[in-house]
mmCIF file of the N, C-alpha and C atoms, coordinates in Angstrom:
data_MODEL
# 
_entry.id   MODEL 
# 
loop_
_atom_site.group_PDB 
_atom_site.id 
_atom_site.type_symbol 
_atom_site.label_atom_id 
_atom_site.label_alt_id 
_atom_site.label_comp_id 
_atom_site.label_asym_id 
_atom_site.label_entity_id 
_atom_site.label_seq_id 
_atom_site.pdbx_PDB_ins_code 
_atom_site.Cartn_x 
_atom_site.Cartn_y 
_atom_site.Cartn_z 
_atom_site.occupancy 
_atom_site.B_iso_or_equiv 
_atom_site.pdbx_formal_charge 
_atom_site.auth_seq_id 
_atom_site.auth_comp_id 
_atom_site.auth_asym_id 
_atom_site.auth_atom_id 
_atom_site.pdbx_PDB_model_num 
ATOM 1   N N  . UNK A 1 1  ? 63.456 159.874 126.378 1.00 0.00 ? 1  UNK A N  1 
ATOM 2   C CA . UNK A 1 1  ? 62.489 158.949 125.844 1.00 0.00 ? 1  UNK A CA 1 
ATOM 3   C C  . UNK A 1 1  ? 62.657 158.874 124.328 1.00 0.00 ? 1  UNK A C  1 
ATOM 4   N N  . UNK A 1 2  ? 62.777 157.934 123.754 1.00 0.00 ? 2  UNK A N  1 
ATOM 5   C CA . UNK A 1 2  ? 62.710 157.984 122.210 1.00 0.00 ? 2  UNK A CA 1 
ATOM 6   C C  . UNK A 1 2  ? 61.319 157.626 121.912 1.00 0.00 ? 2  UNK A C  1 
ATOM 7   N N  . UNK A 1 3  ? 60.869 157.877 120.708 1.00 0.00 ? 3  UNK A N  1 
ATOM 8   C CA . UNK A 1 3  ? 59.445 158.580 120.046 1.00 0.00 ? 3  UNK A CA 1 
ATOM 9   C C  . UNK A 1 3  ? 59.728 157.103 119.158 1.00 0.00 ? 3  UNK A C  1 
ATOM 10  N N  . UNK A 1 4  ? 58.991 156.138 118.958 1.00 0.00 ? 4  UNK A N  1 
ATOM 11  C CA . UNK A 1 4  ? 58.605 156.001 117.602 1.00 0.00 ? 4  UNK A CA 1 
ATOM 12  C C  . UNK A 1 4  ? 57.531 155.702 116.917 1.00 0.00 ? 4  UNK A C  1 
ATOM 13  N N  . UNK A 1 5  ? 57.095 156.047 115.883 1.00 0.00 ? 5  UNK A N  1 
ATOM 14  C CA . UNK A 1 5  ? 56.316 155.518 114.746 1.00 0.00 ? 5  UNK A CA 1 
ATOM 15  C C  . UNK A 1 5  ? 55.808 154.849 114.134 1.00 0.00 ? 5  UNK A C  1 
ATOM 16  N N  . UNK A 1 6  ? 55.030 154.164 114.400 1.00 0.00 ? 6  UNK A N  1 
ATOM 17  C CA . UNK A 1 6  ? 54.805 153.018 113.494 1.00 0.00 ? 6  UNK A CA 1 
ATOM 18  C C  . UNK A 1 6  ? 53.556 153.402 112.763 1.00 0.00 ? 6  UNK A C  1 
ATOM 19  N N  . UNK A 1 7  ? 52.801 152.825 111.370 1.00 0.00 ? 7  UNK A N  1 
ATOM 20  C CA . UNK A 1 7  ? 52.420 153.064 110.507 1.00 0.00 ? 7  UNK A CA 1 
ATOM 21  C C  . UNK A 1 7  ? 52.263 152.154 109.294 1.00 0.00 ? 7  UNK A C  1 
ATOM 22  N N  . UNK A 1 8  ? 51.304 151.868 108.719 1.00 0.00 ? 8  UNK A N  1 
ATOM 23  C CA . UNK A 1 8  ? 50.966 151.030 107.474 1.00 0.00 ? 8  UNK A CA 1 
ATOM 24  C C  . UNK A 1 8  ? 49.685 151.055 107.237 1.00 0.00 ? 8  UNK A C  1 
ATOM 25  N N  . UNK A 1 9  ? 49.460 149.908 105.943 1.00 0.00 ? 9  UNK A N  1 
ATOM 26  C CA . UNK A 1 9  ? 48.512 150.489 105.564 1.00 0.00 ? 9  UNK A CA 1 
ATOM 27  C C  . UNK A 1 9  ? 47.531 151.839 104.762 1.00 0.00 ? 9  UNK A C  1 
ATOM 28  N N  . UNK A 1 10 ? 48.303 152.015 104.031 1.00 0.00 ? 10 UNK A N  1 
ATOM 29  C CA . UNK A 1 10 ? 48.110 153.642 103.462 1.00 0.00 ? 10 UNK A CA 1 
ATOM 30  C C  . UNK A 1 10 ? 47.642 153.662 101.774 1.00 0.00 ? 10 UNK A C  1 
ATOM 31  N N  . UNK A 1 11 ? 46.349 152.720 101.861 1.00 0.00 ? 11 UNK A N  1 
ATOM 32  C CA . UNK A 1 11 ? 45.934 152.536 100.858 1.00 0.00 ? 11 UNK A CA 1 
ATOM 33  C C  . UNK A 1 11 ? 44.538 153.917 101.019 1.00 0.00 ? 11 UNK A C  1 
ATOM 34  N N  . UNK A 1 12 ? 45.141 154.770 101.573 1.00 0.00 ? 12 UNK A N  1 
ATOM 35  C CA . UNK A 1 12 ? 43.727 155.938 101.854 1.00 0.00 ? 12 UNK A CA 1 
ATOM 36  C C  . UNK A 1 12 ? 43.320 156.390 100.631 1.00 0.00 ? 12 UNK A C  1 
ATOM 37  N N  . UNK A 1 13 ? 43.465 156.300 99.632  1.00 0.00 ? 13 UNK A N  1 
ATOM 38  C CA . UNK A 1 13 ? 43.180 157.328 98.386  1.00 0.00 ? 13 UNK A CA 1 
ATOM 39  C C  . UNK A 1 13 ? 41.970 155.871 97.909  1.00 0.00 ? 13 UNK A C  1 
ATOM 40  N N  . UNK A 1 14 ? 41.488 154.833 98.150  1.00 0.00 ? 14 UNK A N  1 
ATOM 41  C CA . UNK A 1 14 ? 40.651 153.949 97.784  1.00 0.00 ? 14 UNK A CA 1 
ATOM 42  C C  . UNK A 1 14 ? 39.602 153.709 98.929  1.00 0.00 ? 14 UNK A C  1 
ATOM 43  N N  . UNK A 1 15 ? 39.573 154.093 100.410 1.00 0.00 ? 15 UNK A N  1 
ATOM 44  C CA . UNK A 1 15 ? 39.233 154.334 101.188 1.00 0.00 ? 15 UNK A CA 1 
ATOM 45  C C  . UNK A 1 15 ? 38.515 155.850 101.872 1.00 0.00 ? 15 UNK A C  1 
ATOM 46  N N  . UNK A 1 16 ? 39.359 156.810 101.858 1.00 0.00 ? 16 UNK A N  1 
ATOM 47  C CA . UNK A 1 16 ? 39.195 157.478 102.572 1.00 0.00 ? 16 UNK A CA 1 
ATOM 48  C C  . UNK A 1 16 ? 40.178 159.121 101.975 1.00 0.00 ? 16 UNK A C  1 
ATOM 49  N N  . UNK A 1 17 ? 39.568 159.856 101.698 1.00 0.00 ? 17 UNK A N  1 
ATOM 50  C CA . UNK A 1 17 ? 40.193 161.285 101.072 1.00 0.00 ? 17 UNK A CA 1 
ATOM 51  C C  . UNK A 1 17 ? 41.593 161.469 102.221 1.00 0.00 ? 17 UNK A C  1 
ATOM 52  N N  . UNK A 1 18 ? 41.664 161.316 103.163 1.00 0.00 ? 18 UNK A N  1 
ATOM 53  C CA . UNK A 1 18 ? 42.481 161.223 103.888 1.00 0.00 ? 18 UNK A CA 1 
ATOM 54  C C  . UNK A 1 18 ? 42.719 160.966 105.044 1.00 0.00 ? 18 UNK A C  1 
ATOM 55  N N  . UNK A 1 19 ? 43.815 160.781 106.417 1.00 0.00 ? 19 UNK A N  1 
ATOM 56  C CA . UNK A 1 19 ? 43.548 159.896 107.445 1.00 0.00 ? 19 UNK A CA 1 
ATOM 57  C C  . UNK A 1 19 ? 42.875 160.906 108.517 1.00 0.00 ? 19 UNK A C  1 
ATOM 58  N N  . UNK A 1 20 ? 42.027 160.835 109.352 1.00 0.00 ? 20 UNK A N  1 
ATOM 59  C CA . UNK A 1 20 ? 41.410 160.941 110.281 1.00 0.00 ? 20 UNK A CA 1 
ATOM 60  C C  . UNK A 1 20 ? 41.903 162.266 110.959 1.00 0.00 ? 20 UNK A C  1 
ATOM 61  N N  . UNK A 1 21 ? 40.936 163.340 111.224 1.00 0.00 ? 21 UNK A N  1 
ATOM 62  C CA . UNK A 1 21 ? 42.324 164.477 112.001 1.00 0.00 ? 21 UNK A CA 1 
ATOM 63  C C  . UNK A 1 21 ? 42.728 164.001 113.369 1.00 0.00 ? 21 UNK A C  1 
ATOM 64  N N  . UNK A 1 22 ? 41.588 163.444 114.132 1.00 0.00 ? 22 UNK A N  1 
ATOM 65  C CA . UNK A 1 22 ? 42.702 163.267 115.340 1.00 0.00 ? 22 UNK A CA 1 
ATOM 66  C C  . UNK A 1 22 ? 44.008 162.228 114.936 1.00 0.00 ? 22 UNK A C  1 
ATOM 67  N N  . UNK A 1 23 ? 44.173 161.705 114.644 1.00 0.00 ? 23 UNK A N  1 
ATOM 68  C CA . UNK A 1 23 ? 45.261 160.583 113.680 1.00 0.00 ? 23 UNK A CA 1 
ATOM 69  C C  . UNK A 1 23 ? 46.206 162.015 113.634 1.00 0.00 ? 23 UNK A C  1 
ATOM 70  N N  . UNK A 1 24 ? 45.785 162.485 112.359 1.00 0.00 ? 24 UNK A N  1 
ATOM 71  C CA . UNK A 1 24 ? 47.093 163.494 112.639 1.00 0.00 ? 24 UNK A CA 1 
ATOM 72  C C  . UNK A 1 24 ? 47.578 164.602 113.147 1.00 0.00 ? 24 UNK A C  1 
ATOM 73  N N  . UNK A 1 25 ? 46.548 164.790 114.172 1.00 0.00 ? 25 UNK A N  1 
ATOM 74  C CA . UNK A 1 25 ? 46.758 166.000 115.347 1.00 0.00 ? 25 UNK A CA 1 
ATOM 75  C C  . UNK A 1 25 ? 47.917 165.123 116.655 1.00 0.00 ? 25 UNK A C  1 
ATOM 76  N N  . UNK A 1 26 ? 47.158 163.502 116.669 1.00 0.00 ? 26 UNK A N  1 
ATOM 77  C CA . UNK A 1 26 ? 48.465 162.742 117.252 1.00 0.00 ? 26 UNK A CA 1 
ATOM 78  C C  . UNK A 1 26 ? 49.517 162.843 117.045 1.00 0.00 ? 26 UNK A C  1 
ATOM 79  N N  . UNK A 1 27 ? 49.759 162.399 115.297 1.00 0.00 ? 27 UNK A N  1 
ATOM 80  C CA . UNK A 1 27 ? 51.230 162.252 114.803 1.00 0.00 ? 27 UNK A CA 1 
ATOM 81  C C  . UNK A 1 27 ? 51.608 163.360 114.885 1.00 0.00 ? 27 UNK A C  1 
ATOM 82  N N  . UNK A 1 28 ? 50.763 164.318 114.787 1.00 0.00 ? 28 UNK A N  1 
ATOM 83  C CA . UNK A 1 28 ? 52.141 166.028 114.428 1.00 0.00 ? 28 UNK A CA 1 
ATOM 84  C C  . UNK A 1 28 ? 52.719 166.118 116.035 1.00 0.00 ? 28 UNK A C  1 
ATOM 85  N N  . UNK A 1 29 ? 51.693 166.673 116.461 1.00 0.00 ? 29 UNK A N  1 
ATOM 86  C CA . UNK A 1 29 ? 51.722 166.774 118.110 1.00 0.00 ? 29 UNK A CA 1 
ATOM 87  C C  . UNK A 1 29 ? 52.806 165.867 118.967 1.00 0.00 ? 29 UNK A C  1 
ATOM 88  N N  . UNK A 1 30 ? 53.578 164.612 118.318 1.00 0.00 ? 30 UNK A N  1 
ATOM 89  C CA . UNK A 1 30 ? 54.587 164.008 119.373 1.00 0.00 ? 30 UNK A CA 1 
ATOM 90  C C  . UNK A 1 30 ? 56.085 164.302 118.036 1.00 0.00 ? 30 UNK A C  1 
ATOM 91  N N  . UNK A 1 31 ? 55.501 164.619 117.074 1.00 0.00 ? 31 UNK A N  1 
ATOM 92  C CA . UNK A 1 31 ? 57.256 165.222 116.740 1.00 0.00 ? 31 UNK A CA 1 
ATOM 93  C C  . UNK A 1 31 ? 58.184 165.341 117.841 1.00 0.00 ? 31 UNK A C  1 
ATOM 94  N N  . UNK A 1 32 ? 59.636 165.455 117.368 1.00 0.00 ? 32 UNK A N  1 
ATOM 95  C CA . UNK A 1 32 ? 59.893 164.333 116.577 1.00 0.00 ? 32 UNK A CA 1 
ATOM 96  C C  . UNK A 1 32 ? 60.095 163.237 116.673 1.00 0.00 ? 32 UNK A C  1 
ATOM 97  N N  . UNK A 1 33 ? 60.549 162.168 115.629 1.00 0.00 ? 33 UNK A N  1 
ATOM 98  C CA . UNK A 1 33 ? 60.336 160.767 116.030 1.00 0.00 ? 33 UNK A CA 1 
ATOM 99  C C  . UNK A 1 33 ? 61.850 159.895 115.590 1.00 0.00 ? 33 UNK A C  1 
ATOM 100 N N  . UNK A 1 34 ? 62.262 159.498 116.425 1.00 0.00 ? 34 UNK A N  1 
ATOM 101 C CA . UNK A 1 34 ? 63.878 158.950 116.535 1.00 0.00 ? 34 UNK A CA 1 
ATOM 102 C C  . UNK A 1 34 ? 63.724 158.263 115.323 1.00 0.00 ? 34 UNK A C  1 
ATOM 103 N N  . UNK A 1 35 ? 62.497 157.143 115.537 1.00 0.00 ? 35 UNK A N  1 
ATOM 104 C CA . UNK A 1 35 ? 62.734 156.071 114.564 1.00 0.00 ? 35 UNK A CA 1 
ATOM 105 C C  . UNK A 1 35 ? 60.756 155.948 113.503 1.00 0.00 ? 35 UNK A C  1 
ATOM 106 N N  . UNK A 1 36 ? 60.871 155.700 112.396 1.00 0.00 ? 36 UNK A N  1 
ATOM 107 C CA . UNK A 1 36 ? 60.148 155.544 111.731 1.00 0.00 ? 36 UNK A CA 1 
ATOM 108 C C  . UNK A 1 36 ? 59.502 153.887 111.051 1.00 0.00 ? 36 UNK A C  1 
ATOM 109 N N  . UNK A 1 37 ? 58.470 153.612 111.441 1.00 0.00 ? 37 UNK A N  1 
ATOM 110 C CA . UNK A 1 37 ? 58.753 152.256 110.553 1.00 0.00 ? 37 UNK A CA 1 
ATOM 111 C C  . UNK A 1 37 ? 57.386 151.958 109.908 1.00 0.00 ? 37 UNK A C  1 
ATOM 112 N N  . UNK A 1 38 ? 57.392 151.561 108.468 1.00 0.00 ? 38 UNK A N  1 
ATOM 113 C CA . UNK A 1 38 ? 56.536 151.200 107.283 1.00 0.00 ? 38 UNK A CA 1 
ATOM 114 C C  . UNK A 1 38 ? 55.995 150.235 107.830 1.00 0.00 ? 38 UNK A C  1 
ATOM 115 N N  . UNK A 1 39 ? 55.016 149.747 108.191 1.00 0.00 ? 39 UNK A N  1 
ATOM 116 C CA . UNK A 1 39 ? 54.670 148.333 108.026 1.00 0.00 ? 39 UNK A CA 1 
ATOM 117 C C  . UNK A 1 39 ? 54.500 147.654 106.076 1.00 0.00 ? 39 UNK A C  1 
ATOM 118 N N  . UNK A 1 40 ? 53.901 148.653 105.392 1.00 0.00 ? 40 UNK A N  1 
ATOM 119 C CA . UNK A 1 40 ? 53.774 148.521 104.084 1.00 0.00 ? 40 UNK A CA 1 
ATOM 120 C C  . UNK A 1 40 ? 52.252 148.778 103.741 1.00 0.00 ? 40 UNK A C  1 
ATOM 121 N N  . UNK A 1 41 ? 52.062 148.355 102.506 1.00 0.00 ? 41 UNK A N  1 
ATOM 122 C CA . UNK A 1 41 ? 50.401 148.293 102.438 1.00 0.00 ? 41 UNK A CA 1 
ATOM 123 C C  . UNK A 1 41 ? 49.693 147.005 102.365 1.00 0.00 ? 41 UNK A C  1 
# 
């Protein structure tokens, strides 16, 4: 199975001290990830 990533939006420092823990109990938890992709901000 390949893993990927997607992600944007990462204007958190005007929003939010940082992203959400389940958010990144998700992202850590499916390491690793073939492919990565920015959407941007």
């Amino acid at each position: 199975m390949i893993k990927v990533l997607i992600t944007g939006d990462t204007h958190i420092p005007t929003r939010a001290r940082k992203i959400p823990k389940i958010m990144e109990e998700i992202i850590q938890s499916n390491k690793p990830y073939q492919a990565v992709f920015f959407t941007g901000d």
